[in-house]
Residue, then its C-alpha position, 0 to 999 in steps of 0.5 A: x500500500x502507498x503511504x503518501x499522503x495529502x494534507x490540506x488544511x495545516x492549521x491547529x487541527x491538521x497541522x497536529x494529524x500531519x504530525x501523528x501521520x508522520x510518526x505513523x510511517x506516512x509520507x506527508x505533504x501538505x497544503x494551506x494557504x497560510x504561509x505560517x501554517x505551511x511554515x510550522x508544518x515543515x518545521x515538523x518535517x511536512x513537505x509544505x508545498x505552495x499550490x494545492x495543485x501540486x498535491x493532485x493525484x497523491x493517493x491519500x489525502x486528509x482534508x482539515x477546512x474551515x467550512x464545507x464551501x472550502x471542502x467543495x473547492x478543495x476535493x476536485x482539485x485533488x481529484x484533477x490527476x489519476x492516482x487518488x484512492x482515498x480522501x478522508x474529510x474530518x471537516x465539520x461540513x454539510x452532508x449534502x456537500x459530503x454526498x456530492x464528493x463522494x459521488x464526484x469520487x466515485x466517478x474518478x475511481x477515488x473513494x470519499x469519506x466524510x470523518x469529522x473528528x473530536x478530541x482536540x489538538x492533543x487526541x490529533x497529535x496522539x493518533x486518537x481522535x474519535x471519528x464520525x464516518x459516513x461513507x458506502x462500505x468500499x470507500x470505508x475500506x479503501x480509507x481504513x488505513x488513513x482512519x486508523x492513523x489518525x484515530x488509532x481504530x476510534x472510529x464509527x461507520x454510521x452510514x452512507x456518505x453524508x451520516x458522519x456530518x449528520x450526527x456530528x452537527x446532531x452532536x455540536x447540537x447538543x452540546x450547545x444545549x447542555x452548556x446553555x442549560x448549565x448557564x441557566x442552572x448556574x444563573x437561577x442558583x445565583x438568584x437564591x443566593x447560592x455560590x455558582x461555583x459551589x453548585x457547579x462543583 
């Protein structure tokens, strides 16, 4: 099996999976349009390249973006040269846009699987990030090596592409809702007087 491997999107989070993925054997060139960020990766030993361009056609590649409009641009350029195998997003995206790249994969003979991530910069340095997949039962196969670098075989197969965005939003969803209750909880103890750091402890 190729062990190169495509990192778009260098910043905190994918900066640290470049990093684990190094250490993992893998190698790592990466892509981010902020000189910084390509600057710190290849002080960590990534070959920081200029134009995502350049990148077209590595057979593994991770993306880390900030938004799905990103994830959109980003996927057919990878896909733009022969050679691709798998492409793992572990971008909080849309499902909608996760469905599109994998059928725009698919047709190219490139597997696509969405695989937003938890556990912080340290679970991203560690290998041990828990991940959210969607993707058909090939494309699972075919990115299988890539998820378990990067989770260190944490991860959960939740359905056809699109699912793993779907309960990771489900997930944000709902932490939101417990911090906000715990806001309220802590703002009515307060009003009778009693110490929010207390109630909280």
């Amino acid at each position: 099996m190729s062990k190169h491997i495509a990192v778009v999107g260098l910043g905190s989070m994918g900066g640290a999976m470049a990093t684990a993925l190094l250490r993992a054997g893998w190698q790592v060139r990466g892509f981010d349009p902020s000189p910084a960020a390509r600057s710190a990766a290849a002080k960590a030993g990534v070959e920081a390249v200029e134009d995502l361009d350049q990148l077209a056609g590595t057979p593994h590649a991770v993306l880390s973006l900030p938004s799905a409009r990103v994830v959109e641009a980003t996927v057919p350029a990878l896909l733009a040269r022969p050679g691709t195998l798998a492409i793992v997003d572990t971008t909080t995206s849309e499902p909608g846009t996760s469905a599109a790249c994998a059928a725009l994969a698919a047709d190219k003979g490139a597997a696509f699987v969405d695989a937003p991530v938890s556990g912080g910069r340290d679970g991203a340095v560690a290998g041990r990030l828990a991940a959210f997949v969607g993707a058909d039962p090939d494309a699972l196969d075919a990115a299988r090596p890539v998820l378990d670098a990067l989770t260190g075989g944490q991860y959960r197969h939740l359905g056809a592409p699109g699912s793993g965005n779907v309960v990771k939003l489900l997930n944000n969803a709902l932490a939101a809702v417990n911090l906000v209750a715990v806001g309220e909880a802590l703002a009515v103890a307060k009003a009778y007087g009693v110490d929010p750091s207390s109630a909280a402890a």
